[in-house]
Each structure stands twice: as structure tokens, then as C-alpha cells.
ZARO-103024 format. One record per residue: x, y negated, z negated of N, C-alpha, C, O, CB in turn; residue in three letters. Coordinates in steps of 0.05 Angstrom, whole numbers, plus 5000, padded with zeros to 4 digits. Glycine has a CB too. Layout:
ZARO-103024
XYZXYZXYZXYZXYZAla...
//
This chain:
ZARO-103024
540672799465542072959446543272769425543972539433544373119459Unk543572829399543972639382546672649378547872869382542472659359Unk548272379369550972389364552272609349551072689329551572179351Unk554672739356554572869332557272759318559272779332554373179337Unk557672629285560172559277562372719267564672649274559772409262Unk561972889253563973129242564173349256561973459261563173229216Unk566173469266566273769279568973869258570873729251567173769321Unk568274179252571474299246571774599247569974769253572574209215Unk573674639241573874949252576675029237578574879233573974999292Unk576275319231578375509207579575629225578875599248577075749183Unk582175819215582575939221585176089199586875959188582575849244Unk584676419196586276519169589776509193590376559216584676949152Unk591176399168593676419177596276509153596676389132594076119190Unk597976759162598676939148600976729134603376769137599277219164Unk600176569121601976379093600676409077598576539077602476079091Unk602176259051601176179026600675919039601575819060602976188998Unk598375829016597275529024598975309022599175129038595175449006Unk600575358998604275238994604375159029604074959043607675588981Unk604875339032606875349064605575159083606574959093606775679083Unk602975269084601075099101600774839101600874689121598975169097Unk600174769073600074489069602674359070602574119078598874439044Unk604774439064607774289075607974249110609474089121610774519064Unk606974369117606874329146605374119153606273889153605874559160Unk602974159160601073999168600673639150599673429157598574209165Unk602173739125601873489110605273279111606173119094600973619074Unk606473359136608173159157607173159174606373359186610573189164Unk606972849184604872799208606672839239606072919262603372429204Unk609172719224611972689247612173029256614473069264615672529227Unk610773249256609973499256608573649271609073879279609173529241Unk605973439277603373569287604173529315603373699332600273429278Unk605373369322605573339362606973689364606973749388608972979380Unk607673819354608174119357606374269360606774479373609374219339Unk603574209348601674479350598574249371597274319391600474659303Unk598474029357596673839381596373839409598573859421597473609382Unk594173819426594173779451595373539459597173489475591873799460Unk593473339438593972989449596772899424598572819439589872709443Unk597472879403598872819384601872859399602373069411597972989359Unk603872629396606572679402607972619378610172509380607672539425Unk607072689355608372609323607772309321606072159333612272669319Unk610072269299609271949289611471839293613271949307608271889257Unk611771549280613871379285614071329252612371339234613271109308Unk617171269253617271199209614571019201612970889214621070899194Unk614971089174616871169151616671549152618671679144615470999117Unk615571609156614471889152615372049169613472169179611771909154Unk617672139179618872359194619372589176618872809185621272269207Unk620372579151619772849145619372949109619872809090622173019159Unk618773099109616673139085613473099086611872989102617572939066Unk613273229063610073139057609172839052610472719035609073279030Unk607072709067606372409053605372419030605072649021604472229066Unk605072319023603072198995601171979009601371859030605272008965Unk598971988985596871788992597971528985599371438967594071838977Unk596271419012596771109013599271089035599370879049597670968979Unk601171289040603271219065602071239085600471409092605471389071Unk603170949100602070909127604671069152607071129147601670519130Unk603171119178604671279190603171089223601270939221603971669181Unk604471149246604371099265604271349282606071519279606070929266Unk602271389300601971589308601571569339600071399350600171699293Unk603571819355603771679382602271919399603672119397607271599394Unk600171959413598871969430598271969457598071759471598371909425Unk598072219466596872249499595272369508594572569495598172329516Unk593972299530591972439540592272279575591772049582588772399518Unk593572569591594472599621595672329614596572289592591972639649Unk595772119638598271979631597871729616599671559613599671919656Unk595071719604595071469585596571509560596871739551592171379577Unk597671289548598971469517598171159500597570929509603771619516Unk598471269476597670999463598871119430600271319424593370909467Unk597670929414598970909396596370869370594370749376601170689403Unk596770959344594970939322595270889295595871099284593971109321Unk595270729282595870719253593270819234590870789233596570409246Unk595570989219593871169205595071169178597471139175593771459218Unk592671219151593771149129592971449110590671539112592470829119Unk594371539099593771869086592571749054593771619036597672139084Unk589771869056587671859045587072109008586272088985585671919074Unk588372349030588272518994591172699020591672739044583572828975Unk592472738989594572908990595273188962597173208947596772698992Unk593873288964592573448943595073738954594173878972588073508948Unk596973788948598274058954597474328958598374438938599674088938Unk596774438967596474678975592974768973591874978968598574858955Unk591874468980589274358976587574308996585974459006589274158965Unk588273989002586773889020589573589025591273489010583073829006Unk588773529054590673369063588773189075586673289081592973489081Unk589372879081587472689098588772509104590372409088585172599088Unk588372419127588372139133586571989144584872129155589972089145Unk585971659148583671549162585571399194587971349192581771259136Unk584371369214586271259233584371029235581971049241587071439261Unk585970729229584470479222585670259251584570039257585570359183Unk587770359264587870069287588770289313590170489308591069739278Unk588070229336589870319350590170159378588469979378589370599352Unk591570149402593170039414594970179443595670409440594469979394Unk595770039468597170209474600370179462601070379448596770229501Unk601970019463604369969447605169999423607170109413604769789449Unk602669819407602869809381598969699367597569499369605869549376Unk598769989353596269919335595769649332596469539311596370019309Unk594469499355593469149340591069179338590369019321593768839358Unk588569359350585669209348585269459326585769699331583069169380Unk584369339302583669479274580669499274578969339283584769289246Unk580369739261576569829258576670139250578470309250574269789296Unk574170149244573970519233574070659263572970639285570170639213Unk576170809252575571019286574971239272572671299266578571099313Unk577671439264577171759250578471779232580471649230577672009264Unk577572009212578172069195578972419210577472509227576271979173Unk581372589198582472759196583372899175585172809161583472719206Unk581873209169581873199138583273579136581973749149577673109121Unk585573669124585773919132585174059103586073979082588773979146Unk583874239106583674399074584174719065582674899071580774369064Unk585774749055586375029051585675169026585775069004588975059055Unk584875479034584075649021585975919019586776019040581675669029Unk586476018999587776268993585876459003583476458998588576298964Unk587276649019584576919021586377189018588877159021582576949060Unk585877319014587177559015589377609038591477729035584977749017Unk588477489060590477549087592577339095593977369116588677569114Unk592977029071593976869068592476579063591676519040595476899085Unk592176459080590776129082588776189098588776389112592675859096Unk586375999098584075929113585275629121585075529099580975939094Unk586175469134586175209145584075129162584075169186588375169159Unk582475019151580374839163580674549167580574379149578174869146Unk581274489195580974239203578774109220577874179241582974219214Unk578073829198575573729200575873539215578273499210574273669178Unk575273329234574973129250572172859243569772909247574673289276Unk572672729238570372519230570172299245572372179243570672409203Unk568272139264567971989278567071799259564871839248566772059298Unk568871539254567671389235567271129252567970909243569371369206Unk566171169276565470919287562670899290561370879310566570879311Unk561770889259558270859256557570659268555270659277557070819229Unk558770499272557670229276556670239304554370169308559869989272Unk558070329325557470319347554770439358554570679356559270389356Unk552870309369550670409384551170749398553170769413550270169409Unk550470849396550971159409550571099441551871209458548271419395Unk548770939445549270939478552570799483553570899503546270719497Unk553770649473555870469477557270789465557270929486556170089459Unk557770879455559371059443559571359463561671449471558071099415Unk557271439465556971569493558171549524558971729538554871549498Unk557971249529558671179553562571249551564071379567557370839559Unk563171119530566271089520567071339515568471389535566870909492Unk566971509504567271759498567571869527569771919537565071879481Unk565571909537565272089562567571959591568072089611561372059572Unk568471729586570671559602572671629600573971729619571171309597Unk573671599573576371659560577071989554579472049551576271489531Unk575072189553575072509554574272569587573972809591572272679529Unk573972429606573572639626571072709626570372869643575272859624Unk569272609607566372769614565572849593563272929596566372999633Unk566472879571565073049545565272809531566572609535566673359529Unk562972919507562472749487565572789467567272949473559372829472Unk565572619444567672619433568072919409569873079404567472329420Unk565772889402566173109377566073449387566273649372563473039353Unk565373459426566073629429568673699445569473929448564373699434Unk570073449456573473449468575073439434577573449433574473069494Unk573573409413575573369382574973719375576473819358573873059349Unk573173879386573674159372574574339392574474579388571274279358Unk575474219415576774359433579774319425581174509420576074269463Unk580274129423583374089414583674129386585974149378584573789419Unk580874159362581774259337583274539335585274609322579574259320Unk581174699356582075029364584675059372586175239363580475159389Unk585174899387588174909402590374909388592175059392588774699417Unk590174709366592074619347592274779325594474819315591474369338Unk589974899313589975119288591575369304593475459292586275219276Unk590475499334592675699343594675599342596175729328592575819367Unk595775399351599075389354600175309333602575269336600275209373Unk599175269306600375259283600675489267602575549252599375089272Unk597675649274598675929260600576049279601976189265596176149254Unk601176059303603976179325605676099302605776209280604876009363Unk606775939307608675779300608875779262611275779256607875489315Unk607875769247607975909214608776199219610776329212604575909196Unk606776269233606976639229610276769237611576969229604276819258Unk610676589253613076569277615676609262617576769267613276259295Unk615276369237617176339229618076479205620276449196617276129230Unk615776669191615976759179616677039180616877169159614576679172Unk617477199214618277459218620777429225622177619231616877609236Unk
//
């Protein structure tokens, strides 16, 4: 079966895109609607980033936890949001290389926002058998890009809970 690098998945959520994108575009944020994400560490606790702010991002999965430096790539308002995650670590991000890119994009629809969050495996470099073996270690058994659209699903419901939530 061939690698697969990008997975993503929508979901309409009853905001303006305004709304949406102020949310998701604080990273110190997402450990609220994430499976694995426990927010970030400064500069970036609250507000929207801008491109080019770097953020520290803290991480779990069962009892390993680790840590990621991540740098926000487009910050486009009520648009599209990104960041690339370039080192990560268990303490502190030291071994640097392409891992992923994370990209959220919103659409106005009649019933509020479309939020589509995209996932990008940017570890081209790696042999797919070496990438396979690693993947399937570190997930329990699944390849990566399908344990990244299990937890994309997860995270788009508990953010629309939680928008919709706050808005009744």
C-alpha cells in the first residue's frame, strides 16, 4: 500500500469564520478539542499568532508525552491558518527536521463555517519502509496518516461542541 502524506477532513460548524479562525488560530487552545495536543508553552498563550511566531507545543499519546516546535506559516483571518512542526523532543524540541505541516481553512456556508483540517507528513525524506515501521510503533499499529484522521475527526467534533456551546 502506498504512503499516504496528506489526510483532512471538514466539518460545518454553526460560527462565522471570524469566530472560527480566532479559535483555532491560538495554539495555547487546541489541547481543548485534540486527542494528543496539551496546548503550547509561550510566547503564544493567547490570541491569534501571526506568521513567523514560534510556539512550543506539548503532547501525548497514553503515557509518552513530548514536546514540538512549531512555527505558524499563513495566518490569513477568517481564511486559512498554518503551521509547520520543525524539531521535536521529549523535554525540549532538540532533534530538528521536516515532520508536519497543519493547515486549518475556513469557508462561509449558509449554516456558518466549513473548517477543514489538513495534516501533511513532510517527512519525504524517509524511506517508506523506515517510515512504516516508525509510524506503526509509535500509533499502536496504524499507519500515520490514518491515526492523523482519526484524531483530525475528533478534534473538529469537539471544537464545533465547544464553539456551538458557547454560543447558546
Amino acid at each position: 500500500m502506498a504512503r499516504v502524506f496528506t489526510v483532512s477532513s471538514s466539518i460545518v460548524v454553526g460560527v462565522s469564520s471570524d469566530t472560527a479562525y480566532r479559535a483555532v488560530s491560538c495554539p495555547s487552545a487546541m489541547g481543548r478539542w485534540s486527542p494528543e495536543n496539551l496546548g503550547t508553552t509561550l510566547p503564544v498563550e493567547a490570541g491569534s499568532a501571526e506568521v513567523g511566531t514560534q510556539f512550543v507545543g506539548r503532547n501525548k499519546r497514553g503515557l509518552v508525552r513530548w514536546v514540538t516546535r512549531c512555527t505558524v506559516t499563513a495566518a490569513d483571518p477568517g481564511s486559512r491558518f498554518a503551521f509547520r512542526v520543525h524539531a521535536i523532543g521529549l523535554r525540549r524540541p532538540r532533534v530538528r527536521g521536516r515532520i508536519a505541516t497543519w493547515e486549518y481553512r475556513f469557508e462561509t456556508t449558509e449554516d456558518g463555517t466549513r473548517i477543514t483540517e489538513t495534516w501533511t507528513d513532510d517527512r519525504t525524506a524517509w524511506p517508506d519502509l523506515a517510515a512504516g515501521v516508525f509510524d506503526r510503533a509509535v500509533t499502536g499499529g496504524s499507519a500515520f496518516a490514518t491515526f492523523q484522521l482519526r484524531n483530525i475527526r475528533t478534534t473538529l467534533r469537539n471544537l464545533k461542541r465547544e464553539l456551538e456551546s458557547s454560543m447558546g
